[in-house]
C-alpha positions in Angstrom: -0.9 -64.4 -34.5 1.8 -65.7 -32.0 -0.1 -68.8 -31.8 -0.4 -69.0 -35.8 3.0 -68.8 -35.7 4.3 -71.1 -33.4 2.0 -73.8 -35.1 3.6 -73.0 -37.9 7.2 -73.7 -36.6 6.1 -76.6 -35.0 4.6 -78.4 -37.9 7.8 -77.3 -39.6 10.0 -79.0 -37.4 7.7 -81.9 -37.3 7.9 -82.3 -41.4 11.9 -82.3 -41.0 11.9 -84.7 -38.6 9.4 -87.6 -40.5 12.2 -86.4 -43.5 14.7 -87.8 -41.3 13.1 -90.8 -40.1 11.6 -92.0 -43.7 14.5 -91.9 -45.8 15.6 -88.0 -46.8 18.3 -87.2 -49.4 19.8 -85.1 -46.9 21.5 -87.0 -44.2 19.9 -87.0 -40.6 22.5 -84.6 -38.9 22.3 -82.0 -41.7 17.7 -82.1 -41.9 17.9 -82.2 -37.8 20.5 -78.6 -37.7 18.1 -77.0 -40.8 15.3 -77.9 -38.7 16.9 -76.2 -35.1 17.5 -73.5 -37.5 14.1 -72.7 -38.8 12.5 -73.1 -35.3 15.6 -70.6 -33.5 14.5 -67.8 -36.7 11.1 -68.4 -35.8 11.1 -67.9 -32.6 13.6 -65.0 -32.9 11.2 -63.3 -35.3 8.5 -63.8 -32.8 10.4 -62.4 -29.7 10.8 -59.1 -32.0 7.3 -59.4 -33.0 6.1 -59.2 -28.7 9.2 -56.7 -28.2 8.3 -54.4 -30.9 3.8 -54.8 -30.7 3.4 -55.7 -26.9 6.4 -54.4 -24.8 8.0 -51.5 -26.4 4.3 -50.0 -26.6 4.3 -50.6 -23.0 7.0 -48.8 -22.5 6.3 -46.0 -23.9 2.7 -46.3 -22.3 4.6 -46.8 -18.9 7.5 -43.8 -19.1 4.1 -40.9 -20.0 2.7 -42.4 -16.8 5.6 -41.5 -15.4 6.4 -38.0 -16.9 2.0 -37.1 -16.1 3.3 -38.3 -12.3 6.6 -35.8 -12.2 3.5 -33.1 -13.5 5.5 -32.7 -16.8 3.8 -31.7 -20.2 3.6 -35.5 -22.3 1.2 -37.0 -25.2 0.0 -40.9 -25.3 1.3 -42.8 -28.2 -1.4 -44.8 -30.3 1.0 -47.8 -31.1 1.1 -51.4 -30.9 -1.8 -54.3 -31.3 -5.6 -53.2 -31.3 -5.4 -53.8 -27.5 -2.6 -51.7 -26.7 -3.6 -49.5 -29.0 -7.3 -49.4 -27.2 -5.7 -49.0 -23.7 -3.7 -46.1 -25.7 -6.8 -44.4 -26.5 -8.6 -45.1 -23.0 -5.4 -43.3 -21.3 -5.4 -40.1 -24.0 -8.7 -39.5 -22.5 -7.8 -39.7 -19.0 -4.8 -37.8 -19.1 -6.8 -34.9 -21.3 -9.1 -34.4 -18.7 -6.8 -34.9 -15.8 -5.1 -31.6 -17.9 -8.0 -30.0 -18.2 -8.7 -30.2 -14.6 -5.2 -29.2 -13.1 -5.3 -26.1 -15.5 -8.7 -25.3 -14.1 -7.7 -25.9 -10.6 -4.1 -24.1 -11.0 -6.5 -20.8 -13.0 -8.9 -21.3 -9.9 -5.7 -21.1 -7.5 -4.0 -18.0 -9.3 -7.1 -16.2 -9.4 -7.9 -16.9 -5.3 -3.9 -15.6 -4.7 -4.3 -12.6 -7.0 -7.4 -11.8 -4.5 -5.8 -12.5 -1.5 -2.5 -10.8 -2.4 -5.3 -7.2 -3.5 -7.2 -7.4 -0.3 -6.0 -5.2 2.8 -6.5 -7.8 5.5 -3.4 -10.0 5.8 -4.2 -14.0 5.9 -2.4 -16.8 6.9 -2.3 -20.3 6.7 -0.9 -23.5 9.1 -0.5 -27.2 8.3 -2.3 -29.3 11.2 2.0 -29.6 12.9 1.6 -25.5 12.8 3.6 -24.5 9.7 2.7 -21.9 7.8 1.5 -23.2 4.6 0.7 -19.6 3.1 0.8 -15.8 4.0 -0.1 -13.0 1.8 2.1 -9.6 1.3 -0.4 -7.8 3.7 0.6 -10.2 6.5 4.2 -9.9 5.8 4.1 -6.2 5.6 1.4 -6.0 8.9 3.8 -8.0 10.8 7.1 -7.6 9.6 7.4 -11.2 8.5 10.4 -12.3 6.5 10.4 -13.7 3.1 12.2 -16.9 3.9 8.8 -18.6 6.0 7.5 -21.2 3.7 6.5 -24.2 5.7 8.2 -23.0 9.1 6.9 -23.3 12.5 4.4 -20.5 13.6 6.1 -20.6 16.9 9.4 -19.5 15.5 7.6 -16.4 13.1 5.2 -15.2 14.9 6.6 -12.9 17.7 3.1 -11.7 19.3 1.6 -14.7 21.9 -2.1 -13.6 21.2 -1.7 -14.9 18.0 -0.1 -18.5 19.6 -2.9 -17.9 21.6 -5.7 -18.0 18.8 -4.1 -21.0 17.2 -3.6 -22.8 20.2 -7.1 -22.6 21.1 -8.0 -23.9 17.8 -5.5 -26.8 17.7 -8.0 -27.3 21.1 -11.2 -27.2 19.6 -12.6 -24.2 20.4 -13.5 -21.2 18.1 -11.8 -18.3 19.9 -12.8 -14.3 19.8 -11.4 -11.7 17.7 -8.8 -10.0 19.4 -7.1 -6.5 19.0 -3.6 -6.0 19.8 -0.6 -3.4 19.2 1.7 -4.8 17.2 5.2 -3.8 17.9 6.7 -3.0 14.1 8.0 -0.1 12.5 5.3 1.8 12.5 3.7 0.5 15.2 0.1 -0.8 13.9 -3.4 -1.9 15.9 -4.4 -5.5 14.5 -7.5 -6.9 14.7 -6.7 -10.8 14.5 -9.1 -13.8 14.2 -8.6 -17.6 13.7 -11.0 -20.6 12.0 -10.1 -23.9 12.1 -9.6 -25.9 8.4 -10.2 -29.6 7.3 -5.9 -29.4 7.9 -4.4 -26.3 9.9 -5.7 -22.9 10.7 -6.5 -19.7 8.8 -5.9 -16.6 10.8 -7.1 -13.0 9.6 -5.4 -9.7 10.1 -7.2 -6.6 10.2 -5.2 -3.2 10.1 -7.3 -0.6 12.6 -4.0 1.7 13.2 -5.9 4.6 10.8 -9.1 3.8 12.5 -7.0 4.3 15.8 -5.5 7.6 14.8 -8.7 9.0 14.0 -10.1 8.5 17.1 -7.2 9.8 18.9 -6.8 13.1 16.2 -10.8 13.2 17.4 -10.1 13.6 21.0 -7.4 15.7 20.9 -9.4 18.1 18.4 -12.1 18.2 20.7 -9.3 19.3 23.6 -7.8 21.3 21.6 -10.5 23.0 20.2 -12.2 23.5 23.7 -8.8 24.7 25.7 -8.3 27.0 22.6 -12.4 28.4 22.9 -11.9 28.4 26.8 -9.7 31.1 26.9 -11.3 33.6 25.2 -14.7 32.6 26.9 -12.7 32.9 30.4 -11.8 36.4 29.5 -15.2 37.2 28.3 -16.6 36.1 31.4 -14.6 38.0 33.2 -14.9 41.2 31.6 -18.5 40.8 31.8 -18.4 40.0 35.9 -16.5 43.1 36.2 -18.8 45.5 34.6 -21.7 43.7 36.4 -20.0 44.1 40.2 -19.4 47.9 39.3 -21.7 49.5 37.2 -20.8 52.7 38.4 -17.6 52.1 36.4 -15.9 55.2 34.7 -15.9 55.6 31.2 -12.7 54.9 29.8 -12.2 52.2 31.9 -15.7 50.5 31.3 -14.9 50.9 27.3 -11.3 49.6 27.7 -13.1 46.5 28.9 -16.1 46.3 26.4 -13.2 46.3 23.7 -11.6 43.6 25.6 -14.9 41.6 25.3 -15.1 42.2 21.6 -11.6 41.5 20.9 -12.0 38.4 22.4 -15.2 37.6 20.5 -13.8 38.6 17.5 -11.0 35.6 18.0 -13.4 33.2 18.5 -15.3 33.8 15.6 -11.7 33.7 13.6 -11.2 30.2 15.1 -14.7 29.0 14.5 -14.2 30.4 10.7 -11.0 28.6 10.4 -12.1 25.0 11.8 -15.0 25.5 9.2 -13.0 26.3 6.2 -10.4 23.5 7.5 -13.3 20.9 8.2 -14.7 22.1 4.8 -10.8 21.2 3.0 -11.1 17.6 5.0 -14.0 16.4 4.4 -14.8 17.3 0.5 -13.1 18.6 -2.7 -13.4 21.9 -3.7 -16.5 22.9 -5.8 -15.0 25.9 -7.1 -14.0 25.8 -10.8 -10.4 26.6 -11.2 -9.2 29.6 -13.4 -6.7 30.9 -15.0 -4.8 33.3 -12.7 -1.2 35.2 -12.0 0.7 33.8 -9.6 2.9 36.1 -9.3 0.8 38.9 -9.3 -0.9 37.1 -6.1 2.4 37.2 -4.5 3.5 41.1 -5.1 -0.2 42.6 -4.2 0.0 40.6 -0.9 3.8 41.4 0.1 2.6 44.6 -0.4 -0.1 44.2 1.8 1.4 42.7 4.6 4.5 45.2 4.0 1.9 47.7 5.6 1.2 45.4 8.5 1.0 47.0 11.7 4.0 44.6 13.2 6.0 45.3 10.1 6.6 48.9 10.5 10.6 47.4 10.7 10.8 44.7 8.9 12.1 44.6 5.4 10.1 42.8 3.0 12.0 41.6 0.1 10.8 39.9 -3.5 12.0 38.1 -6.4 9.2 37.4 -8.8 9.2 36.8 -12.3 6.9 39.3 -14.5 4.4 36.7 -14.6 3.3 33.1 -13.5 0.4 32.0 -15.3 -1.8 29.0 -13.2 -4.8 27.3 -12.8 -6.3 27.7 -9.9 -8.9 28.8 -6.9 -7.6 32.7 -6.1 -9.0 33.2 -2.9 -7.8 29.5 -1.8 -4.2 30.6 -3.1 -4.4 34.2 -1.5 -5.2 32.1 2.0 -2.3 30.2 1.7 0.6 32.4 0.8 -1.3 34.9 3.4 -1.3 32.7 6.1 2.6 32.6 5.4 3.4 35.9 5.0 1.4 36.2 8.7 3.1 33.7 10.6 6.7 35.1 8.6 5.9 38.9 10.0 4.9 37.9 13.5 7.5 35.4 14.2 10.4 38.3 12.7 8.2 41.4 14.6 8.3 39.0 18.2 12.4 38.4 17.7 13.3 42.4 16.7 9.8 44.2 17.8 10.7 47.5 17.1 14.3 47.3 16.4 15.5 47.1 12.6 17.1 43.8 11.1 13.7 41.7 10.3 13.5 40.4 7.2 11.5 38.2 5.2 12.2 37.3 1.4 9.9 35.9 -1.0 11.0 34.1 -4.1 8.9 32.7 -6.8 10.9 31.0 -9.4 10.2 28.4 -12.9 10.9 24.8 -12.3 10.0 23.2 -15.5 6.4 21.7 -14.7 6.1 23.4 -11.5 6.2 27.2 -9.4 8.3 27.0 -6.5 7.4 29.8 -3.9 10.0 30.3 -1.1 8.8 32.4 2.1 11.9 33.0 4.2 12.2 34.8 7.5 14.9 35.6 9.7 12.7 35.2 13.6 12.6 33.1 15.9 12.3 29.6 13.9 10.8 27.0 14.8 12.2 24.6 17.7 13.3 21.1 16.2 10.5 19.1 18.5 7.9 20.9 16.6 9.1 20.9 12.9 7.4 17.5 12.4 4.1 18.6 13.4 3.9 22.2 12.4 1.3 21.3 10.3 -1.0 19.3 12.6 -3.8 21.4 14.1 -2.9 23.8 16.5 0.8 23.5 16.3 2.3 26.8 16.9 6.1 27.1 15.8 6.5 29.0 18.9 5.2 27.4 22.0 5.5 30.3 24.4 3.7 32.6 22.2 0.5 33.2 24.7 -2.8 32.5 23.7 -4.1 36.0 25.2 -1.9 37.8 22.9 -2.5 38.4 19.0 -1.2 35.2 18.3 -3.2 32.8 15.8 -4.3 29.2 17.0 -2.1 27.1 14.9 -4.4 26.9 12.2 -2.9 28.5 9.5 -0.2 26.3 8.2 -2.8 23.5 8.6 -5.1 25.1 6.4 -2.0 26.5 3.8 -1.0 22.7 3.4 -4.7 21.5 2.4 -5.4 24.4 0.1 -1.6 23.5 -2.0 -2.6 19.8 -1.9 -5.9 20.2 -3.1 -4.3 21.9 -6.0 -2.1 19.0 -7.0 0.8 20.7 -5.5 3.3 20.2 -1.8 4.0 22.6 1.0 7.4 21.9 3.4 9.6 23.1 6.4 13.2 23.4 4.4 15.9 23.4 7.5 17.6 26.3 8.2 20.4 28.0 10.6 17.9 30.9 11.2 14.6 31.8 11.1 11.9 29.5 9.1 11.8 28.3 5.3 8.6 27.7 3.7 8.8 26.4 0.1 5.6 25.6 -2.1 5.2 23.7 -5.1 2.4 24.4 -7.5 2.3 22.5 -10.8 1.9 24.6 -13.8 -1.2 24.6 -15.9 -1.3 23.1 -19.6 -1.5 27.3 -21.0 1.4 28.4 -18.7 3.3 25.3 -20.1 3.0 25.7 -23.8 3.9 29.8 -23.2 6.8 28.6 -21.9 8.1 26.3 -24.3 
């Protein structure tokens, strides 16, 4: 068409010129200007013919390049000639599947960071210069890594030198051994680290074995615990038994002073294997019992009363404040335990600061929270020392440390159990600080009856 027209100018001209020469009406100055004329508007049209079919086209063509290179959302325009408009077409189809496949790819790379971010092993990521590229919320949590790490040296991060270590025997080619190491956070945690090498960087793994660690540990100290607290009765056995063998000819009272001895002592262990059974049994499974429907506060008064004829609490007031009733849902004998073992610790600790002298006391309170029963077991004895309120209801934790394991003390057992019998029923068991004496408070959620009588 451009050459079409150009001809068409040309001849033009040509036809204005032979005018000229052969004799036109106009005058030769006047045909040559009309001529000029003519071929400037032709060419003019035809510059904003190639502007408006060939260029501008390309233009646009050339700025959705642009806007697919900057990653921005853009659409091909099907103008100009049949060739531009062919190249339009070719580069629709290109840039729809080079859409398709960076949605694909960016789905595929959200879906691989929603794993990684779920999983409990912290991973990491270097460039081949030893930035880190990527690190998931388990790493930043396992080491205490701050937010503000995108695409900073490892060296500078990374405060442990086993894991320099790892990646620097990487960067040398080799393909290193897990290693385990305490890391030095808040808490302090075992890691279990490891390190591959990538087409560009390093990945390094992080495996949390602090829980594994403390069960080990709570293993072994069981197992010490559990054999110091059988020696001593054994050691007493033994020696009661010795004794009646090197003198048979012992006299009466004295020989069944020490039979009692022996089945006083066999007695307690038979207690402490009962309650590391019913402890183990609270551990390790859920209860199979079916709950009921029971009175909480009834539970409460019958077993004030009960330990209100204690032998140790011959002094010792025994106070309550129940409400005339406290419907629940729950395992009786499990609850009876619990508040029991309470109640026990609350007269011994009051009977070992007064013995037989008046001014022991021990109030219980059960009282309506809303959803919940709070039950609040105070005593006015000999508390419990600061160093072991943390742990009073680890395993053999006695609130009392001098109390002597010959005596009619228990083995540090009881709150243990208390606190997994009131978990298991959706509920919470706590130390609340006091001036004197020790403050037991437990929570027990209501059941769905006890909360519709009460609204």
């Amino acid at each position: 068409m451009v050459a079409a027209a150009t001809a068409c100018a040309l001849a033009l001209s040509w036809l204005l010129i032979e005018g000229i020469l052969h004799g036109s009406p106009l005058g030769w100055r006047a045909q040559l200007f009309l001529a000029m004329t003519i071929t400037a508007a032709v060419t003019l049209f035809l510059e904003l013919w190639v502007v408006r079919n060939i260029v501008h086209p390309l233009t646009e063509l050339t700025e959705a390049a642009e806007s697919v290179e900057r990653g921005e959302a853009t659409s091909i325009p099907l103008v100009g000639s049949l060739e531009i408009r062919r190249l339009s077409a070719k580069m629709k189809g290109w840039l729809e599947r080079l859409q398709s496949a960076l949605s694909t790819l960016q789905m595929e790379r959200d879906d691989l960071a929603s794993i990684l971010e779920t999983l409990p092993i912290g991973v990491m990521v270097t460039d081949e210069h030893g930035r880190l590229r990527y690190a998931n919320s388990a790493l930043e949590r396992f080491l205490n890594l701050s937010r503000e790490w995108a695409n900073k040296p490892i060296m500078g991060l990374l405060n442990r030198s086993e894991l320099l270590e790892l990646a620097d025997a990487v960067h040398s080619g080799i393909t290193p051994e897990p290693i385990i190491f305490k890391a030095l956070t808040e808490p302090e945690r075992y890691l279990r680290a490891q390190a591959r090498p990538l087409r560009q960087g390093i990945l390094i793994t992080l495996e949390d074995l602090t829980e594994q660690y403390q069960l080990e540990e709570a293993r072994r100290n069981f197992v010490a615990d559990a054999g110091h607290e059988l020696q001593t009765p054994l050691t007493a056995i033994r020696a009661a038994a010795e004794l009646l063998i090197e003198n048979p000819d012992i006299e009466e009272p004295q020989k069944g002073k020490i039979l009692r001895r022996i089945v006083e002592q066999q007695e307690r262990i038979s207690a402490l294997v009962d309650d590391l059974l019913l402890l183990s049994r609270l551990e390790s499974r859920p209860p199979t019992e079916e709950m009921s429907e029971i009175d909480l506060a009834y539970t409460v008064a019958f077993l004030a009363k009960e330990y209100a004829s204690h032998p140790l609490a011959s002094h010792i007031k025994i106070e309550c404040s129940l409400p005339s009733s406290a419907p629940l849902k729950g395992r009786y004998e499990e609850l009876r335990r619990a508040i029991g073992n309470l109640l026990d610790n609350a007269v011994k600790y009051v009977h070992q600061r007064f013995g037989d002298s008046s001014g022991g006391r021990v109030s219980i309170a059960l009282s309506d929270e809303g959803s919940v029963w709070t039950l609040c077991v105070r005593d006015n004895g000999v508390g419990i020392p600061p160093g072991v309120a943390d742990r009073i209801f680890e395993r053999f934790q006695r609130g009392e440390a001098s109390r002597s394991r010959f005596g009619k003390g228990g083995y540090g057992l009881g709150l243990s159990i208390a606190k997994r019998i009131v978990e298991a029923h959706g509920g919470d068991i706590f130390l609340e600080p006091t001036k004197e004496g020790a403050t037991f408070v437990i929570r027990l959620p209501k059941s769905q009856r006890s909360t519709e009588i009460a609204t």
